[in-house]
C-alpha positions in Angstrom: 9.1 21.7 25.4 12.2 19.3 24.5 11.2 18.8 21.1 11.2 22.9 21.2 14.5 23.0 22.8 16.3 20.7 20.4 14.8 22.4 17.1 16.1 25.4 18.3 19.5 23.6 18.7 19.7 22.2 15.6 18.0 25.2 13.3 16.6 22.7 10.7 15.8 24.3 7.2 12.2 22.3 7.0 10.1 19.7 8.8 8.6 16.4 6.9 6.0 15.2 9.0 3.9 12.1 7.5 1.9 11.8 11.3 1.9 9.3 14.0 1.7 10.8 18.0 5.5 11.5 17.8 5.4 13.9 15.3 2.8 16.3 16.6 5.3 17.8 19.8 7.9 17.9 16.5 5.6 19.8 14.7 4.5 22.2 16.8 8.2 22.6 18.3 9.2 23.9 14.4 6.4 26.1 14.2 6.9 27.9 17.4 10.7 28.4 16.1 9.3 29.7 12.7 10.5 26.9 10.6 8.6 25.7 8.3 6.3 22.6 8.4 5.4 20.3 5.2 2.9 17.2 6.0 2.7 14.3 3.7 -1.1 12.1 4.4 -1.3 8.9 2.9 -5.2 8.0 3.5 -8.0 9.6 2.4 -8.9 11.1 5.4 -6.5 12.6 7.9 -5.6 10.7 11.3 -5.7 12.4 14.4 -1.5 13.7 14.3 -2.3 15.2 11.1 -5.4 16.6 12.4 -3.7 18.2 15.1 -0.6 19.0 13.0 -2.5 21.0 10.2 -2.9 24.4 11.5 1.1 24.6 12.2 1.8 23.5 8.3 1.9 25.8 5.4 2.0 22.9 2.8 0.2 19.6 3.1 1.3 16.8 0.5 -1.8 14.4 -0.2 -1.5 10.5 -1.8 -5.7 10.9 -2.8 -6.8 13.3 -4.7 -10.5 12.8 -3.0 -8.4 14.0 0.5 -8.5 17.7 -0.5 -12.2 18.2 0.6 -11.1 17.2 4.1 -8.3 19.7 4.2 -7.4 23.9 4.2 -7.7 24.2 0.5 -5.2 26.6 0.2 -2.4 23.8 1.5 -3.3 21.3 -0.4 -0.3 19.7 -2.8 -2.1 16.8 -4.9 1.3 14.2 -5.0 0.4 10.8 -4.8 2.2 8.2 -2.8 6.3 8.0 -2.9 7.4 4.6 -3.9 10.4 2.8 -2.8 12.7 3.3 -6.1 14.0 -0.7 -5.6 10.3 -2.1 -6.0 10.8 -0.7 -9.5 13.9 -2.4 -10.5 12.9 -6.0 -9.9 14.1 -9.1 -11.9 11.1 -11.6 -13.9 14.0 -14.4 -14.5 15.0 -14.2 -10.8 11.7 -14.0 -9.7 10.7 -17.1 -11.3 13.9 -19.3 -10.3 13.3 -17.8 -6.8 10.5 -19.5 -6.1 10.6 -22.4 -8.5 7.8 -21.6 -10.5 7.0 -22.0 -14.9 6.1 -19.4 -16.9 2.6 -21.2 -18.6 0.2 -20.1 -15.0 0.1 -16.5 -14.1 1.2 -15.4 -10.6 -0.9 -14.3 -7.5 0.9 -12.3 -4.6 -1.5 -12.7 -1.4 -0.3 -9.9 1.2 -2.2 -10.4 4.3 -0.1 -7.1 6.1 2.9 -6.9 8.4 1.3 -9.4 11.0 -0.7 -11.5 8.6 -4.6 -11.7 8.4 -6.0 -14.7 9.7 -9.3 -15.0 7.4 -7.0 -14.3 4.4 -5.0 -16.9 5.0 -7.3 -19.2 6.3 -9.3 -18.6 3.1 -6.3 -19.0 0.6 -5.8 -22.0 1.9 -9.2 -24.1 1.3 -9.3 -22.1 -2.3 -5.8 -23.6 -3.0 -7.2 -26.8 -4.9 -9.5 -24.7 -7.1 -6.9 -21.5 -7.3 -4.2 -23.9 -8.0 -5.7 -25.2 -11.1 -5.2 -22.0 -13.0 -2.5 -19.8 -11.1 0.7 -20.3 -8.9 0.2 -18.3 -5.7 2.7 -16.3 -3.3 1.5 -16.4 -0.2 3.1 -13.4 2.3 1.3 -14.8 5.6 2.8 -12.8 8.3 5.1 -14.4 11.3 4.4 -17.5 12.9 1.4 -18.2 9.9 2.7 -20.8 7.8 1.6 -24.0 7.4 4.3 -27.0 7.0 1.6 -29.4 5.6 1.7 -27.2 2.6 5.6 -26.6 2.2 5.8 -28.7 -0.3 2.8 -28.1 -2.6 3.7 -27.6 -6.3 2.8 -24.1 -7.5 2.4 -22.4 -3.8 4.8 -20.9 -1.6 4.7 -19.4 1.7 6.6 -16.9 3.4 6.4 -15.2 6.8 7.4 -12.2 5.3 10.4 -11.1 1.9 12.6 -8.3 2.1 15.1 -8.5 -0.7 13.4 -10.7 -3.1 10.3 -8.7 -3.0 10.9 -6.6 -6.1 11.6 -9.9 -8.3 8.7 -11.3 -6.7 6.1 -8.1 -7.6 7.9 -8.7 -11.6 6.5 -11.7 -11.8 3.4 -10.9 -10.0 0.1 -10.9 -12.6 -2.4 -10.2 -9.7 -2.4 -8.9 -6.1 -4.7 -9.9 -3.1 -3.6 -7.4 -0.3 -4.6 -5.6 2.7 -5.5 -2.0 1.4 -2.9 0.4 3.1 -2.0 3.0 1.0 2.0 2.9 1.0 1.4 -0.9 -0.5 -1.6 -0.7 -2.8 0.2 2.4 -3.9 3.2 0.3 -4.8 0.8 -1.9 -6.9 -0.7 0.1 -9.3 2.7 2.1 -9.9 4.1 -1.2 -10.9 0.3 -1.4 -12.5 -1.0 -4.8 -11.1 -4.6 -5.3 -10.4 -5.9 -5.8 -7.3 -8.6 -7.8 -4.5 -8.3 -5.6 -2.0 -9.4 -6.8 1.1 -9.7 -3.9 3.5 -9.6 -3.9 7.2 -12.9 -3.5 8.6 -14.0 -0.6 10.9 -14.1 -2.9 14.0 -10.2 -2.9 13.4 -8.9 0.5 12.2 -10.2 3.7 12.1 -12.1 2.9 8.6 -9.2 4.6 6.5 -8.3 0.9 4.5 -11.8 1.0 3.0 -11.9 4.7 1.6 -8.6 3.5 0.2 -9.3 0.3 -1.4 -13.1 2.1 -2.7 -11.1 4.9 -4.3 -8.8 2.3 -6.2 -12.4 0.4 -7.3 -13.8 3.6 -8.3 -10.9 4.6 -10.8 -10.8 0.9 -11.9 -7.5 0.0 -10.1 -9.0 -2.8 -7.9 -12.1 -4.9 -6.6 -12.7 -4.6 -3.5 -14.0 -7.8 -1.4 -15.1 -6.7 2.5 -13.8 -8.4 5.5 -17.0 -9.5 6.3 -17.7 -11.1 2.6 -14.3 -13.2 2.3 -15.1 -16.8 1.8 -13.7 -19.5 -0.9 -16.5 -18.5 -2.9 -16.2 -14.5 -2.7 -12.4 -15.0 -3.3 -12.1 -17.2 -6.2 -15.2 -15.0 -7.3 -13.3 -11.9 -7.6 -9.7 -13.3 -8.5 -11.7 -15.0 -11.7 -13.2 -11.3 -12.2 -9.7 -9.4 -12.1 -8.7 -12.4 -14.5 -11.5 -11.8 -17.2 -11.2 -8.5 -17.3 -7.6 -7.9 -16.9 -7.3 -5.3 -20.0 -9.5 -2.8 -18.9 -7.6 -2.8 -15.5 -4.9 -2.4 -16.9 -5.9 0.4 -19.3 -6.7 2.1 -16.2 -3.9 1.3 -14.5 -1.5 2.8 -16.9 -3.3 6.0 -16.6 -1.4 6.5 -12.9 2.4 8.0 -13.0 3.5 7.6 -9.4 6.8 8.1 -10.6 6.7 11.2 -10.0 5.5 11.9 -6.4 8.9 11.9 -4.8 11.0 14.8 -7.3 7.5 16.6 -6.4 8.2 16.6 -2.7 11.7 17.2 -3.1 10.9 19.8 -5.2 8.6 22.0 -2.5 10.9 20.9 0.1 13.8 22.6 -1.2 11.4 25.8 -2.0 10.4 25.6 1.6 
């Protein structure tokens, strides 16, 4: 009722919901005060705001193509994901005197999400000595996860987390071991980087990580490595693979233009 109370207040031209609980009172508040709704869903299958949230919508943007079948067809707006316009504009010299590393090893950014992944980073770490030999590796291991016996070691750097030096850091980046939400992995192949993606398993999430992370691997964006699979042995495994065969992921890669899912949005926003 107060989210109804204030729309009316306010007269908004158009809601932009992209889910969570929060949105769905929102939602239904504009509807009942006949403005009208746009959804954006970043996985391949709707969570349970969305759910809720569809039948008030008259347009519903999708990041997967694959997502239509689970959808009114009617409403369905093929985008794919919008991208932060600064993860585009990063700097390869910066990048490089940032974190102190040469130009003669390519670059692995490990991303283990915004809390860090214990088995990733437990994992990167005993594969250091055999990763090391070939690649320098950036290590994103969530707060309170680094380890200061390793502060020091020549070609790896930790961090608990980068904000401004992240777009210098992806420039430099050759390969990408990441969690597989779709806002980041969605970064990735706009700025066309192959990928490990290491998915969160259905014991811990709703199963949405691996639908994303398979669709990248079916359209030759990514290999995907299961939660339950990641050892030394899986991981230097599939980072060797992406290595060998880093042409024909990027001739697939370069088949993506993400650059153009936000002036889509904007676009049927201002038609709304």
């Amino acid at each position: 009722m107060d989210a109804y109370v204030r729309i009316r207040k306010l007269k908004p031209d158009v809601i932009f919901s992209k889910g969570g609980f929060v949105s769905v009172p929102v939602v239904i508040g504009g509807w009942l005060n006949r403005v009208p709704v746009l959804l954006h869903e970043s996985d391949m299958t709707p969570g349970l705001a969305n759910k809720i949230a569809l039948r008030f919508a008259s347009k519903i943007f999708v990041t997967f193509e694959e997502a239509a079948k689970h959808l009114p067809k009617e409403k369905v707006i093929y985008t794919g994901s919008p991208v932060r316009e600064e993860v585009l504009k990063g700097n390869r010299e910066k990048g490089l005197a940032f974190l102190g590393f040469s130009r003669k090893k390519p670059v692995i950014t490990i991303m283990g999400g915004s809390l860090g992944a214990k088995k990733i980073n437990e994992t990167v770490r005993e594969a250091l000595p055999e990763l090391l030999k070939k690649y320098q590796i950036v290590h994103l291991c969530g707060k309170g996860n680094l380890d200061e016996s390793l502060q020091n070691k020549e070609g790896y750097r930790q961090f608990e987390y980068i904000h401004g030096e992240l777009p210098d850091i992806l420039a430099i980046t050759d390969f990408v071991i990441s969690r597989a939400g779709s806002n980041a992995i969605f970064e990735f192949l706009t700025l066309q980087k192959p990928m490990v993606l290491i998915p969160l398993s259905k014991f811990a999430s709703r199963g949405d990580q691996i639908l994303n992370a398979e669709s990248f691997e079916r359209q030759g964006y990514a290999s995907v490595l299961y939660e339950e699979d990641v050892t030394v042995k899986s991981l230097i495994k599939h980072v060797e693979e992406l290595n060998q065969n880093n042409e024909m992921y990027k001739t697939a890669l370069k088949k993506y233009n993400g650059k153009e899912a936000i002036q889509t949005i904007i676009q049927h926003i201002s038609e709304a």
